[in-house]
N, C-alpha and C positions, 0 to 999 in steps of 0.2 A: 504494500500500500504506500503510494507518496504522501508527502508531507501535505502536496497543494487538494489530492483528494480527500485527506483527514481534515485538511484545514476546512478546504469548502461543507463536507459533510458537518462538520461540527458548526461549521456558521451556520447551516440551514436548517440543521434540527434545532439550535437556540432561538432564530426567529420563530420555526413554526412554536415554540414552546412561550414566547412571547406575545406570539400574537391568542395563540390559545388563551393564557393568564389572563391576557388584556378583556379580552372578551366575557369570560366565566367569574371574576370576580368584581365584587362591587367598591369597594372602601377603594380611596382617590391612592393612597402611597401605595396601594396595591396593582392598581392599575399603572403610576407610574413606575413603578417599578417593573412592572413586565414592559413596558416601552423599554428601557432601560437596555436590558435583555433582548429584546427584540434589535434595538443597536447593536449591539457587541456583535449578534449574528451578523447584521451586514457588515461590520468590520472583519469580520473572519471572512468573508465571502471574498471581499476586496482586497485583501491580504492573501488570498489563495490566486487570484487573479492576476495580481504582483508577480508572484512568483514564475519566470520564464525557462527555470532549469536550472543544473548543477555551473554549467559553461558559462552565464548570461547573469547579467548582474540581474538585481529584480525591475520592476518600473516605478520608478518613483511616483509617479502620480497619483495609483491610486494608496499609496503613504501617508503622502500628503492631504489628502482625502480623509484618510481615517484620522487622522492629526488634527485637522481642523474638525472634522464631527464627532472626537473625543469632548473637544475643545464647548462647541455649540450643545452636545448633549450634554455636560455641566449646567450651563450654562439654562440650558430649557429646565433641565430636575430641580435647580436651585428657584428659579422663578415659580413652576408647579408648585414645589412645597410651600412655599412664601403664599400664592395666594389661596392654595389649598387650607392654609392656617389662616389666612384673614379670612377663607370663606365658612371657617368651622368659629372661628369667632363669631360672627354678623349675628350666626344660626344660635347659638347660643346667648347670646343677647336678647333676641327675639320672644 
């Protein structure tokens, strides 16, 4: 087995296992969280994609890719919880 088909295989079973969460359960850190998870798999997908062989360096781009959508999904989970918390406040107030 290569590395790029473990890689891809493993990126594609963590989405579908993301997208499934996403769907089946209800509480909001739950659901971002399987997004989350659902990221990591396309990063493995894109990181196996990278990969051009033992002879061949990889391709940068799609690195840089995963780079920056490491970067943005921080960035989205930190904003979710922030108003996921100001919207379990409001409700509570209520």
């Amino acid at each position: 087995m290569t590395a790029q088909l473990l890689y891809g295989g493993a990126g594609l079973m963590l989405f579908v296992l993301g997208i499934w969460s996403f769907l089946v359960h209800e509480p909001l850190l739950r659901k971002v969280i399987a997004l989350n998870i659902t990221g990591a798999g396309v990063f493995h997908v894109l990181i196996a994609v990278a990969y051009r062989g033992d002879a061949a360096p990889p391709d940068p781009v799609p690195h840089a890719l995963v780079l920056t959508g490491i970067v943005v999904a921080v960035s989205a989970t930190a904003l979710a919880l922030i108003l996921g918390a100001r919207l379990q406040d409001s409700d509570d107030d209520a």
